[in-house]
DRENVO-339083 format. One record per residue: residue number from 1; chain; residue in three letters; x, y, z of N, C-alpha, C, O in turn. Coordinates in nm, 4 decimals. Layout:
! residues N
REC    n  chain  res       n_u       n_v       n_w      ca_u      ca_v      ca_w       c_u       c_v       c_w       o_u       o_v       o_w
REC  NUM      A  ALA         X         Y         Z         X         Y         Z         X         Y         Z         X         Y         Z
...
This chain:
! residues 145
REC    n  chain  res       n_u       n_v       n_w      ca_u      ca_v      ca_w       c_u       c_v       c_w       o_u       o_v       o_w
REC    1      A  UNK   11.0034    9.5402    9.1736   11.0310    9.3985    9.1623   11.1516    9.3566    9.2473   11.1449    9.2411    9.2894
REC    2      A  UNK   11.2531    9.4223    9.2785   11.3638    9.4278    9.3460   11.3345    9.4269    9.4857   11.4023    9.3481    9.5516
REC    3      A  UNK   11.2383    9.5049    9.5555   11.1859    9.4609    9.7120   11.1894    9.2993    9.7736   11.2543    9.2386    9.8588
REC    4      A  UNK   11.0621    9.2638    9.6621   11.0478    9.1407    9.7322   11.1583    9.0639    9.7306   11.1738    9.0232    9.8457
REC    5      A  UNK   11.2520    9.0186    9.6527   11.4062    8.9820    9.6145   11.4819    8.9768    9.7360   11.5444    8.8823    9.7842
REC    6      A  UNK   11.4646    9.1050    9.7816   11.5690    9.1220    9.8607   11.5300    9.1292    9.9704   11.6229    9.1296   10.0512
REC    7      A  UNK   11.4169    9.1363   10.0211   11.3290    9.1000   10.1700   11.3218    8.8951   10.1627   11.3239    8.8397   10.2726
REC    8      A  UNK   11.3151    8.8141   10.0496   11.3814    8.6861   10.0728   11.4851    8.6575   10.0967   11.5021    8.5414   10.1337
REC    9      A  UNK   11.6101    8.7534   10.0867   11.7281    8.6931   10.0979   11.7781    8.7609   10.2210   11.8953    8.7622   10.2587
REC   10      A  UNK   11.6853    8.8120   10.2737   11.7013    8.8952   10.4182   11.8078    9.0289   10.4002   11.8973    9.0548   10.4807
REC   11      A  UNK   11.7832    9.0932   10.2990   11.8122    9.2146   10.2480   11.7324    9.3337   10.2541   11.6117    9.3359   10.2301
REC   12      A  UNK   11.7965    9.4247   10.2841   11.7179    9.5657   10.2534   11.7604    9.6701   10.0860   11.8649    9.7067   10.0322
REC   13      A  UNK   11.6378    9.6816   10.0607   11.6610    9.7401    9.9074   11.6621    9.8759    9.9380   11.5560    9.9277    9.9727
REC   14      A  UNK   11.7852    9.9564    9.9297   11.8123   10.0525    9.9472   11.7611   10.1926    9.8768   11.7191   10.3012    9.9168
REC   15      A  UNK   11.7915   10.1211    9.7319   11.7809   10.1755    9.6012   11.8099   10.1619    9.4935   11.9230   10.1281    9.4585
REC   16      A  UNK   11.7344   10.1801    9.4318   11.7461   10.1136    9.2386   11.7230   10.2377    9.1465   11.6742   10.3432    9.1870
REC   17      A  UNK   11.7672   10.2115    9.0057   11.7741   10.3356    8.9273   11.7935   10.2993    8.8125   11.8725   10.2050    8.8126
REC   18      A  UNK   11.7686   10.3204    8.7369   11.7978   10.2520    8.5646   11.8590   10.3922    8.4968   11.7826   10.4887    8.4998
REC   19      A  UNK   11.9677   10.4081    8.4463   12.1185   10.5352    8.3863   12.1669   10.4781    8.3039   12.1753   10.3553    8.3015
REC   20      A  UNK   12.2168   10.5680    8.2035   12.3299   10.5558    8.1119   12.4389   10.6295    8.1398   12.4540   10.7499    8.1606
REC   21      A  UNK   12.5446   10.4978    8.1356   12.6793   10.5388    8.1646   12.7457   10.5235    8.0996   12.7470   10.4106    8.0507
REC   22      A  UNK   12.8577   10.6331    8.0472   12.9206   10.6383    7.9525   12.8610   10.5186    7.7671   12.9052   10.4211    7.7063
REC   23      A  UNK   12.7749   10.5890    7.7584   12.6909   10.5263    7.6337   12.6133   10.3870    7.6687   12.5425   10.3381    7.5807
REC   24      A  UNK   12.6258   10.3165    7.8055   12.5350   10.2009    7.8287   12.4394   10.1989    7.9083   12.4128   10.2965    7.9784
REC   25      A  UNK   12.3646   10.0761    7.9115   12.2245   10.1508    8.0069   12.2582   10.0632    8.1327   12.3159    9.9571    8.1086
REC   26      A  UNK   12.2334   10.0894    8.2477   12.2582   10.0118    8.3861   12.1544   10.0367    8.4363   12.1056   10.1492    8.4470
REC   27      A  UNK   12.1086    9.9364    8.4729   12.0009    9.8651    8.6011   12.0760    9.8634    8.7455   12.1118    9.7539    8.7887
REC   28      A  UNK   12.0997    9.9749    8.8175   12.1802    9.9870    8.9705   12.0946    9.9880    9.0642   12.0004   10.0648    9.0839
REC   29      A  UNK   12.1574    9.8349    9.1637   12.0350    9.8238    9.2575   12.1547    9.7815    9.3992   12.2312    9.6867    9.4166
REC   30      A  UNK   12.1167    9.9234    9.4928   12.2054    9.9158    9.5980   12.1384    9.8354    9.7435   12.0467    9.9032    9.7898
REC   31      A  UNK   12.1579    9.7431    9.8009   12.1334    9.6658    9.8831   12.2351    9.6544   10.0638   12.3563    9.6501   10.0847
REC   32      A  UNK   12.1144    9.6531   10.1623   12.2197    9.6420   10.2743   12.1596    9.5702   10.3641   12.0415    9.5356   10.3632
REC   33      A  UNK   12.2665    9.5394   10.4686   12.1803    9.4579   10.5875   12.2854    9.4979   10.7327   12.4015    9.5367   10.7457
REC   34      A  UNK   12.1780    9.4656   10.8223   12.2956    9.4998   10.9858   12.4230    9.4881   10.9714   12.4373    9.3723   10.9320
REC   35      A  UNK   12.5197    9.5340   10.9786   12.6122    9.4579   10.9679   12.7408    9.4874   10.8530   12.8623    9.4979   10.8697
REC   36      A  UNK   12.6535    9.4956   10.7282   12.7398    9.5317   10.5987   12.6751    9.3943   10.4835   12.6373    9.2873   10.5312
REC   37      A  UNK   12.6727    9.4170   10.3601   12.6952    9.3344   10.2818   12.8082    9.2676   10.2332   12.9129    9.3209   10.1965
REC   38      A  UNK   12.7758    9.1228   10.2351   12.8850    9.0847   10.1446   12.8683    9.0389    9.9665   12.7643    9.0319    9.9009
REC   39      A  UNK   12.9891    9.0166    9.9290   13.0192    8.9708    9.7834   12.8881    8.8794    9.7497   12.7944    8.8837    9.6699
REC   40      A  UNK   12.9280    8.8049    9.8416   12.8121    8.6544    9.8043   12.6606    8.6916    9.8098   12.5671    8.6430    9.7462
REC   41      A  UNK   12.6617    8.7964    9.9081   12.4476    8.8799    9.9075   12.4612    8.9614    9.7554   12.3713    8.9407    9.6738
REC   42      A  UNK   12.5653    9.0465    9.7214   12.5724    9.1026    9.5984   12.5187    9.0534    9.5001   12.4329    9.0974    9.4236
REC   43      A  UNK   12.6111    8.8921    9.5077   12.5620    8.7504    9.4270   12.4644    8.6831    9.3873   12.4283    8.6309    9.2818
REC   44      A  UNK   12.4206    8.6952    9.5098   12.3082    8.5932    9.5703   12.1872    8.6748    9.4610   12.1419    8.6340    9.3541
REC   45      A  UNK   12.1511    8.8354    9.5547   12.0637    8.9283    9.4911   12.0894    8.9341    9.3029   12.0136    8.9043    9.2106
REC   46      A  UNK   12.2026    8.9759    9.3048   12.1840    8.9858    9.1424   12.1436    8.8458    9.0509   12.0865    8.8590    8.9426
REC   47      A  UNK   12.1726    8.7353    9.0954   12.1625    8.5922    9.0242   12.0033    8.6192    9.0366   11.9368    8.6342    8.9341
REC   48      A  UNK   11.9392    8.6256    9.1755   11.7722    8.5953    9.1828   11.6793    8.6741    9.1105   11.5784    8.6381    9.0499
REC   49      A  UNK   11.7602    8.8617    9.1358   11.7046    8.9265    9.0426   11.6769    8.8958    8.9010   11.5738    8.8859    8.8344
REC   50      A  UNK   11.8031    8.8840    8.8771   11.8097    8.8158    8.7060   11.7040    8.7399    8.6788   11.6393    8.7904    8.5871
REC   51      A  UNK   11.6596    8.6438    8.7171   11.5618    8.5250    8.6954   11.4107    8.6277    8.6993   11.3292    8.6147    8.6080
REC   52      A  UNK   11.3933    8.6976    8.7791   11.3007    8.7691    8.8218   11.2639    8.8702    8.6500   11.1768    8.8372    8.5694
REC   53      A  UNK   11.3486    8.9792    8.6366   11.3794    9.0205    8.5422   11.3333    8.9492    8.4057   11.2404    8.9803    8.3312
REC   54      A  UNK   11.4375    8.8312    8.3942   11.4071    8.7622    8.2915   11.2676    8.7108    8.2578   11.2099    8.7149    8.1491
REC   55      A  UNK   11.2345    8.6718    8.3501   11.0413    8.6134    8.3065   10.9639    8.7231    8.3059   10.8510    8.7132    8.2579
REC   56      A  UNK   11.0090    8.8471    8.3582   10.8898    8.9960    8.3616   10.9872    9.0640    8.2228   10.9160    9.1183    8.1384
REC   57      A  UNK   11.1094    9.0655    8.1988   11.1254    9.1410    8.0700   11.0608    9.3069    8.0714   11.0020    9.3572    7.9757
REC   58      A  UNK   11.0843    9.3668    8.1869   11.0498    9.5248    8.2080   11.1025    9.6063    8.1257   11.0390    9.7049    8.0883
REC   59      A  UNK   11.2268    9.5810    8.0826   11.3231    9.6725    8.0189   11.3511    9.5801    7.8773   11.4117    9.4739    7.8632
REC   60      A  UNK   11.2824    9.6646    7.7823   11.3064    9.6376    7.6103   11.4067    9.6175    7.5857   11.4450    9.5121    7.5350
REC   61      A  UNK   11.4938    9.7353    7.6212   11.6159    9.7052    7.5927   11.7579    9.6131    7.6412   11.7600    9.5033    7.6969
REC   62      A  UNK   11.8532    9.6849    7.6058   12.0099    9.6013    7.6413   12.0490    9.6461    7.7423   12.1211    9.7437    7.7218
REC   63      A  UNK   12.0342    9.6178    7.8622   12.1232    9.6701    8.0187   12.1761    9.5850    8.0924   12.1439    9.4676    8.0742
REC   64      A  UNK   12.2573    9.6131    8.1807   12.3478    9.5713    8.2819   12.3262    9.5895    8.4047   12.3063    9.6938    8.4669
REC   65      A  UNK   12.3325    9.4401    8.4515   12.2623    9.4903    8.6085   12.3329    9.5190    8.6806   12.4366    9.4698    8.6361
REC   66      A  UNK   12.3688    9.5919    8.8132   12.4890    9.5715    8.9288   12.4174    9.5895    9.0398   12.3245    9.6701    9.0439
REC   67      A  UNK   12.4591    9.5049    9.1560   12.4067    9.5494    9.2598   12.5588    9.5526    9.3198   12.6640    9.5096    9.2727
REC   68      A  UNK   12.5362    9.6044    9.4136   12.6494    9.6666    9.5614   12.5805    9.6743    9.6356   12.4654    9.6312    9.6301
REC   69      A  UNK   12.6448    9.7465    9.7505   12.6478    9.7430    9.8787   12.6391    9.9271    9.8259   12.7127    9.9791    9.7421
REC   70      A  UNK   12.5256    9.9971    9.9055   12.5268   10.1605    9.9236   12.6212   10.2467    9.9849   12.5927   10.3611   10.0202
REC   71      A  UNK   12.7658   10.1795   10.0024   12.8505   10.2545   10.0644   12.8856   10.2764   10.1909   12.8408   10.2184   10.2898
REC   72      A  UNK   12.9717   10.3668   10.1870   12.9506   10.4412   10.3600   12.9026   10.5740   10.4091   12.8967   10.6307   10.5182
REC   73      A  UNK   12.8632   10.6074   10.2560   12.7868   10.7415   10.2448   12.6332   10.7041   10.2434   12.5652   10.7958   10.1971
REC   74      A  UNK   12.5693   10.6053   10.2780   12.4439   10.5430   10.1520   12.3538   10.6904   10.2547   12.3424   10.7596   10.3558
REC   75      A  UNK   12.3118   10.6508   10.1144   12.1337   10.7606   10.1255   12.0273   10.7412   10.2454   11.9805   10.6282   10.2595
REC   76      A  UNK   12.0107   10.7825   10.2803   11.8737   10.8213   10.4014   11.7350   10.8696   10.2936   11.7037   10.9714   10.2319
REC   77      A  UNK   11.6712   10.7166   10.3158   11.5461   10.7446   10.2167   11.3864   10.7536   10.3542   11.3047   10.8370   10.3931
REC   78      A  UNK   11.4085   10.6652   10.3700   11.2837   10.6381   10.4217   11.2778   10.6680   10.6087   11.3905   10.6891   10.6536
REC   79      A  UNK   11.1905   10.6708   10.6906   11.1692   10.6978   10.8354   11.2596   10.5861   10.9071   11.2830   10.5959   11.0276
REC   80      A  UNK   11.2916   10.5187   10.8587   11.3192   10.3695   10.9137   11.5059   10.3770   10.9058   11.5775   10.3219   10.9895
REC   81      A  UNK   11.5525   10.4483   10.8000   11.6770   10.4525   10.7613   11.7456   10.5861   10.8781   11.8589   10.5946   10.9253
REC   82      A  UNK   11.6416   10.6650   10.8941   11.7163   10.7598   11.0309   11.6768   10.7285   11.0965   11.6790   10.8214   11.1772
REC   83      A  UNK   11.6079   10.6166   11.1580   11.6063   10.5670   11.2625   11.7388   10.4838   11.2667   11.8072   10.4963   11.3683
REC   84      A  UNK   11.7719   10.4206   11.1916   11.8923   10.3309   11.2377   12.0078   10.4154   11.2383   12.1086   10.3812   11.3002
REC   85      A  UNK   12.0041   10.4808   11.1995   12.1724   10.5800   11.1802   12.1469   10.7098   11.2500   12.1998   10.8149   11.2139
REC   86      A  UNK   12.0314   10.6958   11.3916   12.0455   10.8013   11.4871   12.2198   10.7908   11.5922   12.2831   10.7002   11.6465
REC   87      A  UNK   12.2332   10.9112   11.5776   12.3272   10.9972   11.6374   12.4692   10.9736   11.5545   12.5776   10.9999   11.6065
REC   88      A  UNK   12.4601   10.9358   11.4575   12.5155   10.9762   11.2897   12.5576   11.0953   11.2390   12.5156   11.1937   11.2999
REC   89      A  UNK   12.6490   11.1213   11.1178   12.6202   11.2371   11.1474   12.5494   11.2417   10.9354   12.5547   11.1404   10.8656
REC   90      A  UNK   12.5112   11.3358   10.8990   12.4136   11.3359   10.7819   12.4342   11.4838   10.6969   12.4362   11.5967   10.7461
REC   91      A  UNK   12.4450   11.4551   10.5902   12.4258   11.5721   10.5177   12.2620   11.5554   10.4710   12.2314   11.4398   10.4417
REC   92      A  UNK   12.1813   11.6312   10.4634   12.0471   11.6926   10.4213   12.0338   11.8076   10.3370   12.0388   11.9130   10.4005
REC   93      A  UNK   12.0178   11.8200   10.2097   11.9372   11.9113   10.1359   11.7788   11.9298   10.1693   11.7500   11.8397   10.2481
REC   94      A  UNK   11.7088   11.9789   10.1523   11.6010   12.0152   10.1916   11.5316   12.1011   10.0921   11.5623   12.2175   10.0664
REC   95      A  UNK   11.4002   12.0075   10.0192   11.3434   12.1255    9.8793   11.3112   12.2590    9.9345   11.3206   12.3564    9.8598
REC   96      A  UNK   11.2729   12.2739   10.0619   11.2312   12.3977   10.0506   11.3212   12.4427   10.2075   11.3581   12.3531   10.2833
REC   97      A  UNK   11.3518   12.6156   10.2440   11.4252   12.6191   10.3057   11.3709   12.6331   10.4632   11.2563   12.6732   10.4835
REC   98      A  UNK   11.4526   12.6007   10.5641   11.3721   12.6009   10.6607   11.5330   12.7158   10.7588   11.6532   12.6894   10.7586
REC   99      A  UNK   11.4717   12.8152   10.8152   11.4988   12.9184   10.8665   11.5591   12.9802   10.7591   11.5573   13.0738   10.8390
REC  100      A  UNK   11.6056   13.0184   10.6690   11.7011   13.0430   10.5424   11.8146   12.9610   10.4817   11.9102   13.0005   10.4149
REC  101      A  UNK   11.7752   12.8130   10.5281   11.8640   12.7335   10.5155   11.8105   12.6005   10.3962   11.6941   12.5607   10.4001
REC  102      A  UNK   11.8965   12.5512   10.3102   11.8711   12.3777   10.2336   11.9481   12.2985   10.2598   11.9165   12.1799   10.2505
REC  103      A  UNK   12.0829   12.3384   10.3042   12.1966   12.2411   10.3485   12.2196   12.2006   10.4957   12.2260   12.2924   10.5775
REC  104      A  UNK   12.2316   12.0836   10.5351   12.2375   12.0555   10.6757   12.3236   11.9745   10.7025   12.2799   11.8610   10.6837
REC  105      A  UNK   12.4793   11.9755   10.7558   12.5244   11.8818   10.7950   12.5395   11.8467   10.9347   12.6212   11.9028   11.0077
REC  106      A  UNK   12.4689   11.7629   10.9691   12.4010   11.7676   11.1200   12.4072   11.6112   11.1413   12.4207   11.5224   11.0572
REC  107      A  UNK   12.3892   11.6015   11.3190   12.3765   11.5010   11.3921   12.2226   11.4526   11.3647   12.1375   11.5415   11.3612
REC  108      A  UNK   12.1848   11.3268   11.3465   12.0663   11.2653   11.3626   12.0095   11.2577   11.4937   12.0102   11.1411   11.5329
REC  109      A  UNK   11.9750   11.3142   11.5519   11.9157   11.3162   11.6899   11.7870   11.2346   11.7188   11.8147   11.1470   11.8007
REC  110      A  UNK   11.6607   11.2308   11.6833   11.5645   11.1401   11.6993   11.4782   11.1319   11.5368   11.5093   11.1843   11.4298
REC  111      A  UNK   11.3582   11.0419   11.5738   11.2499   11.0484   11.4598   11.1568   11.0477   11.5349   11.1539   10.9828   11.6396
REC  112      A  UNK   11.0430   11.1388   11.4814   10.9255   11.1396   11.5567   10.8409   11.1165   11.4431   10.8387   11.2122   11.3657
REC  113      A  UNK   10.7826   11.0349   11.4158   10.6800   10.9895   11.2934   10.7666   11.0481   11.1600   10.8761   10.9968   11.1373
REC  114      A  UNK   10.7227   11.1420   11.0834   10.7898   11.1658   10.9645   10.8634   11.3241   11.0528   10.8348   11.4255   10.9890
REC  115      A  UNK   10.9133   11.3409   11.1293   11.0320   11.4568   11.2080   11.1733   11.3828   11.2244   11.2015   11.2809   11.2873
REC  116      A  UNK   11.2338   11.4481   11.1652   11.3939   11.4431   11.1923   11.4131   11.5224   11.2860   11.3799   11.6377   11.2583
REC  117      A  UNK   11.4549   11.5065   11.3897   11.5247   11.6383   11.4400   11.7030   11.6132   11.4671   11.7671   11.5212   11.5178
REC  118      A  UNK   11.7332   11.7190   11.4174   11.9251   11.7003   11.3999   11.9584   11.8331   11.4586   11.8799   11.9259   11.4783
REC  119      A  UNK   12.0922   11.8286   11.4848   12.1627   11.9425   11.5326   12.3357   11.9752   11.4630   12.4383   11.9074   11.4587
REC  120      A  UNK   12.3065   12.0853   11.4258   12.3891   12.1360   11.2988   12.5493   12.1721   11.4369   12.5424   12.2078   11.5545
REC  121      A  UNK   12.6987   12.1347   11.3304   12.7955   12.1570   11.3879   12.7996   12.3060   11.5249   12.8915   12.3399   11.5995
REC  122      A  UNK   12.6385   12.3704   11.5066   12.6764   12.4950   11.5887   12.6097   12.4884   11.7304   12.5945   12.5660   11.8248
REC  123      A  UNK   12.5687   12.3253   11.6926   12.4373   12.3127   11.7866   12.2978   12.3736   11.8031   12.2224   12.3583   11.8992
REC  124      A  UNK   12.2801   12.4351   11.7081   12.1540   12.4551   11.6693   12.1015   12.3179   11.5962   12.1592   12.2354   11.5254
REC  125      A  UNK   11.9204   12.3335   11.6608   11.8469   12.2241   11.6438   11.7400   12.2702   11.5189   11.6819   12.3752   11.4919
REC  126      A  UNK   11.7456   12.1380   11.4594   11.6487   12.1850   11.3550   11.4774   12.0815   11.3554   11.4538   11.9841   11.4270
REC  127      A  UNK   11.4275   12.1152   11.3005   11.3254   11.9591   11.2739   11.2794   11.9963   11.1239   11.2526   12.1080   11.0796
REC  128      A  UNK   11.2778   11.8916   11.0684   11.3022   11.8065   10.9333   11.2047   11.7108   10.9087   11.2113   11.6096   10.9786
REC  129      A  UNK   11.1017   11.7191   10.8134   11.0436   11.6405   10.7776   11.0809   11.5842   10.6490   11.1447   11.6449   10.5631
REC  130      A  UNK   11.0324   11.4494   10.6390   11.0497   11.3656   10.5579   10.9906   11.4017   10.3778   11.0159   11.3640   10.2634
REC  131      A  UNK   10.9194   11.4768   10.4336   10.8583   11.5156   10.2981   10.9001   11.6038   10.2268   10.8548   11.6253   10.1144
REC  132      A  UNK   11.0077   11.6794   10.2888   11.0885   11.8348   10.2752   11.2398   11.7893   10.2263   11.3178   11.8552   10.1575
REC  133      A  UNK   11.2564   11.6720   10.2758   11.3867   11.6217   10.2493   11.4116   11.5901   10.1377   11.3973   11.4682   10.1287
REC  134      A  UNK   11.4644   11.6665    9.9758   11.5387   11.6375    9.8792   11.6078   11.5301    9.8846   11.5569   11.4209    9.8594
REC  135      A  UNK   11.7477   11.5464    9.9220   11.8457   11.4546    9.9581   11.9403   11.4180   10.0645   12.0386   11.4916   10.0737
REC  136      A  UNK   11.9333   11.3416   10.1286   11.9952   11.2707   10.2424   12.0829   11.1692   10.2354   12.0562   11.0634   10.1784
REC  137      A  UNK   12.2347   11.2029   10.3139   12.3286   11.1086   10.3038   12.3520   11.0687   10.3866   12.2867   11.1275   10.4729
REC  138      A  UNK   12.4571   10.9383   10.4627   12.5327   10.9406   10.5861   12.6579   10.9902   10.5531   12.7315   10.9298   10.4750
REC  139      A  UNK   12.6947   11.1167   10.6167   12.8185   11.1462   10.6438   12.9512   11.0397   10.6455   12.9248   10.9421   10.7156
REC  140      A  UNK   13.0619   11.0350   10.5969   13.1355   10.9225   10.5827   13.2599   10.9929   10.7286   13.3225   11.0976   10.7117
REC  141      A  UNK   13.2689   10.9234   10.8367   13.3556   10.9204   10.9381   13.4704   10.8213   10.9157   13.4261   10.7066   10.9108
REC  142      A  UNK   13.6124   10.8283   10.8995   13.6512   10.7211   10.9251   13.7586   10.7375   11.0119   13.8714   10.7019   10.9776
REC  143      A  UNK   13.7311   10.7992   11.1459   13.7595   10.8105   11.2534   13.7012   10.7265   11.3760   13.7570   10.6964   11.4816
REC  144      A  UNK   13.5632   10.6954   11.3275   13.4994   10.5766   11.4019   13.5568   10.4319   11.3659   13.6063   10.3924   11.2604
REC  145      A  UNK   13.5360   10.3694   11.4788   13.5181   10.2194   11.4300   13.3715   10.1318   11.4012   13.3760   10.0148   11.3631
């Protein structure tokens, strides 16, 4: 329900998750766009969601919504997300291991349909599919501008 929301307000829906934190339940829905998010898209998204929410009533219970901005670490979900954050640099888990390896902290080098291919601090090249990929971050630099 959160997609369409945020493809009107010219948002990308990053990721959503429904948790209990410290004894409450949260509805966390992380949102981004070129550029960075601001306060007021935070705003904007959570006010529209709400309305959305409210007439579908998905969740029985008592929760709290938040949206943000995914950081400067945000997640690498989909083909489209390493495409934009090629030559990045990325941490990758990987469910299953590829040369004797699950951990990758590597350069984003290209996408070839569902292929990552990255190159690890030793310069060794790997290729990475999308379907193999557990979990994916952007590396946080703040040596760049």
């Amino acid at each position: 329900m959160a997609q369409p929301v945020a493809e009107s307000l010219g948002l990308e829906l990053v990721d959503a998750h429904f948790a209990t934190d410290s004894g409450r339940k949260v509805l966390r829905v992380y949102i981004d766009k070129p550029g960075g998010v601001s306060l007021d898209d935070c705003a904007g998204m959570s006010r529209e969601f709400s309305t959305v929410l409210d007439v579908n009533d998905p969740i029985p219970q008592r929760y709290s919504l938040e949206v943000s901005s995914p950081g400067l670490d945000r997640p690498l979900k989909k083909e489209a997300d390493f495409e934009r954050f090629m030559g990045r640099r990325a941490r990758i888990r990987s469910r299953e291991a590829i040369e004797g390896r699950r951990n990758f902290n590597a350069v984003i080098d290209s996408v070839d349909g569902a292929n990552i291919l990255v190159t690890d601090f030793d310069g060794k090249k790997f290729v990475l599919t999308i379907s193999n990929i557990e979990k994916a971050r952007l590396e946080v630099d703040l040596g760049k501008e």
